[in-house]
Phi, psi and omega in degrees: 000169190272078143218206173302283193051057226169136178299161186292332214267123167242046160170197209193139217219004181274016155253021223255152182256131177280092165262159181315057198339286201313321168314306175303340193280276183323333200252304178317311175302334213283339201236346165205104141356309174252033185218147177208136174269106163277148175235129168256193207292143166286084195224135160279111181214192152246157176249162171225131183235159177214156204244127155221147177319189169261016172257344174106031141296135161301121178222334182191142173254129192251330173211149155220128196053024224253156206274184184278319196273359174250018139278127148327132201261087150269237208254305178256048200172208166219098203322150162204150186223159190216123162271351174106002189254157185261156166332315171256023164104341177259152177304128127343130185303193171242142183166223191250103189243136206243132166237148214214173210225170160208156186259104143281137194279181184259033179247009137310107168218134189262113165286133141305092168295285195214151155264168182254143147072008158209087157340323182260036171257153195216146169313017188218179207258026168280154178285161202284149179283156203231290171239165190242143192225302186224192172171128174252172160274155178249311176228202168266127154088010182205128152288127198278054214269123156314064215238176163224100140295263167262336213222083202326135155222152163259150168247143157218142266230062167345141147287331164267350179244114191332319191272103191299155151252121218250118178225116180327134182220100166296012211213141184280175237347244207260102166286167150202148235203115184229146154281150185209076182073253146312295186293198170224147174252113211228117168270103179251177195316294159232058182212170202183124197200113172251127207248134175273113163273009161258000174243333182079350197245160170301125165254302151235157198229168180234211259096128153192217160265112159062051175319094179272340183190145159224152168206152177220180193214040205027042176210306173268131174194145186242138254208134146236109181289170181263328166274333193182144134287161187239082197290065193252144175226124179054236208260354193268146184220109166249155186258129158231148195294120170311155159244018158203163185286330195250039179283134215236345206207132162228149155205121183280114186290199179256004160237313181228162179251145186225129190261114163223168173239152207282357154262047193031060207238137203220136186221131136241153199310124161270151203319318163217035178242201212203140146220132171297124174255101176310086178270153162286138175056040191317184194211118183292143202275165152231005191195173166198158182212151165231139198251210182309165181032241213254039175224161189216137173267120180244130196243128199231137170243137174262120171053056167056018159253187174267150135216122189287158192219097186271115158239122168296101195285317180275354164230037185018057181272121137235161192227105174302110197227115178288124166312178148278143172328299167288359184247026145310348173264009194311194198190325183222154188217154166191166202237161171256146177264348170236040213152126175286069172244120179239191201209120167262159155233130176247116194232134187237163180300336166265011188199125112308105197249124181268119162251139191270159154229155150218122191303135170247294161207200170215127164214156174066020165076023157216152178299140173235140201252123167244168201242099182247007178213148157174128169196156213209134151268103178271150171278140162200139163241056177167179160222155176242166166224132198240147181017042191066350160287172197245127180236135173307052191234114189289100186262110196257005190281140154270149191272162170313130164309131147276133194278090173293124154311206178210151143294137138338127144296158194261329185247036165230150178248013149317168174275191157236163194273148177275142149312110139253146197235159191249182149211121176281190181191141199216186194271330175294003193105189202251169199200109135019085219223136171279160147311357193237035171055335191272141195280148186261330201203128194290132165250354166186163186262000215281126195272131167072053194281122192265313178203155191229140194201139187250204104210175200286093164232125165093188178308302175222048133269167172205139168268140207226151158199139210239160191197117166259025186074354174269301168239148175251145172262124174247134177216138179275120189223123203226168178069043168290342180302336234239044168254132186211106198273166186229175178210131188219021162102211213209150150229168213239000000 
């Protein structure tokens, strides 16, 4: 996941000699004011320090999660300097201000669990997809996805691997999105671009007027341009005469091309004509693919559904295959060219969903489907958490502190106070926080964090999930016994 995942701790403090903190303090103020010398616990961890008032308010953070090596170094100890100023910079009343530090040991470790309401967030620190626009099969067994993040990208998406791999997409307005052979083919309104996704790169592009479909098979690819469709194939470029104004769909077989209208009006190419091609019970279309050999997957509606429409261009056979229920509502379809194997986009006002099928049989006069891909983006505005699970309910309430025991300082013979810990969110991401604000330890770099929410698990864990309004992020944070508080002298 895009956060730590990973311990808190970078550095090391056990070559420090347990000499007398408060001494160390005194011989330091006498020669600077604004600097005073600390030993914190002889623990490998990070520190996190702080300047308060005398009533034990937090005025200023000198360090948070910060390694042993980016303090100044004395002769027994560890420098810390004060300009006398508050977190936003203004000078401080005048009087006694005391600074105290906490140690995260390094057997504090922060995990990436799970994300919530969107499958297509990724481990990195690009912003998150907002919407899914389109989606193909792209090779076996991996989807080709359309998203809008701050930006159009494509991802593409393993059935077996957790991790979208994410490719830059340059072309303004309204996409749709075909595979083509390696590549991809990406359609926009009057641009046309076929982009190397393992290269990033464009290998070629196009311009014209009002592109309503294209589809290729990576040797062949058809234009259905607003004036004619376009046929190129390799260095050759032919025009062929529409046989209606209102064609909506191409899909290039391994013999023929096939031409439709959104009222199921169905022609294939013969070299530079159209002949209509004649079905029983035509249908109105929403989508057309073209699958193995001479066959085309037609996705058609009934009664305000869905129904996939398997066609044999060449004995013109078709076989009518029922979705499963919730994918009834699909909008786009694409296909494997060596297999009945598809790729639905199923899109409702809150969610987008890509699902794989693979055709199996038909009995008792129903399809059986088997589901080898799915994944989905839900709208949501906020979150809850009801019996520790993540629920789509805008809960604006904060959780409750969690309660930690403290380790002993080693080098103090007091007891110590338990933590309670919170979690903040900052333009750096989200952080670990005591009662008193000073943040201890990053639980994450995840950028523009909206809202935040926690619980308790085990003695000393915490379940921590975060929201950027795309996705929620779940993280694990175990070894809080391992917390060590300090006292590191005064200024004056």
């Amino acid at each position: 996941m895009a956060g730590l995942a990973a311990t808190c701790a970078w550095g090391a403090f056990g070559t420090l000699s347990p000499f007398v903190p408060g001494l160390w303090a005194q011989e330091e103020q006498t020669a600077n004011p604004h600097q005073l010398m600390f030993v914190p616990p002889p623990v490998e961890g990070v520190v996190s320090l702080g300047v308060y008032d005398a009533r034990g308010k937090l005025v200023r953070v000198l360090a948070q999660a910060a390694s042993v090596d980016s303090f100044k170094a004395g002769l027994n100890g560890l420098v810390a300097e004060w300009d006398g100023s508050d977190g936003e910079g203004k000078p401080v009343p005048g009087g006694k201000y005391y600074a105290r530090g906490v140690v995260v040991g390094e057997e504090v470790d922060i995990s990436g669990e799970a994300f919530y309401f969107n499958d297509f967030a990724g481990n990195t620190d690009s912003p998150r997809p907002s919407r899914v626009t389109d989606a193909v099969l792209y090779t076996k067994e991996q989807a080709a996805v359309l998203v809008t993040a701050d930006r159009p990208e494509v991802l593409l998406v393993d059935a077996k691997e957790a991790e979208p791999q994410p490719v830059p997409v340059d072309l303004p307005g309204q996409l749709r999105l075909k595979a083509a052979g390696p590549n991809l083919l990406l359609l926009g309104q009057d641009h046309v671009e076929v982009l190397d996704p393992k290269t990033r790169a464009v290998v070629w592009q196009e311009q014209g007027k009002g592109l309503r479909d294209g589809d290729s098979d990576g040797g062949r690819t058809l234009l259905l341009w607003d004036q004619e469709p376009v046929l190129l194939n390799g260095q050759d470029r032919q025009r062929l005469d529409p046989p209606a104004r209102d064609l909506a769909y191409v899909a290039v077989l391994r013999s023929t091309i096939i031409l439709a209208t959104e009222a199921g009006k169905l022609w294939r190419v013969d070299g530079q004509r159209a002949v209509p091609l004649e079905t029983d019970d035509p249908k109105p279309l929403l989508d057309v693919a073209a699958g193995r050999e001479d066959t085309a997957w037609l996705l058609v509606r009934e009664g305000g559904q869905a129904l996939v429409r398997q066609l044999d261009v060449r004995s013109r056979e078709v076989r009518d295959l029922e979705l499963p229920p919730d994918l009834r509502g699909a909008t786009r379809i694409s296909a494997a060219r060596d297999s009945d194997v598809l790729l639905l986009l199923i899109k409702t006002g809150d969610e987008e969903r890509v699902v794989g099928l693979r055709y199996q049989q038909a009995r008792a006069q129903q399809s059986i489907w088997e589901k080898w891909f799915d994944r989905a983006r839900r709208n949501f505005s906020g979150f809850g958490l009801k019996n520790g699970q993540v629920v789509p309910v805008n809960d604006p309430g904060e959780s409750p502190p969690v309660v930690i025991k403290a380790a002993d300082n080693p080098l103090e013979n007091a007891r110590q106070q338990v933590f309670q810990l919170s979690v903040h969110a900052d333009s750096s991401g989200t952080w670990l926080v005591n009662s008193d604000d000073l943040p201890l330890c990053q639980v994450s770099k995840s950028k523009g964090v909206k809202q935040v929410k926690w619980l308790s698990d085990g003695k000393n864990g915490m379940r921590v999930f975060a929201s950027d309004g795309r996705v929620v992020e779940e993280y694990h944070v175990t070894g809080l016994e391992n917390l060590y508080r300090f006292d590191a002298g005064s200024f004056d």
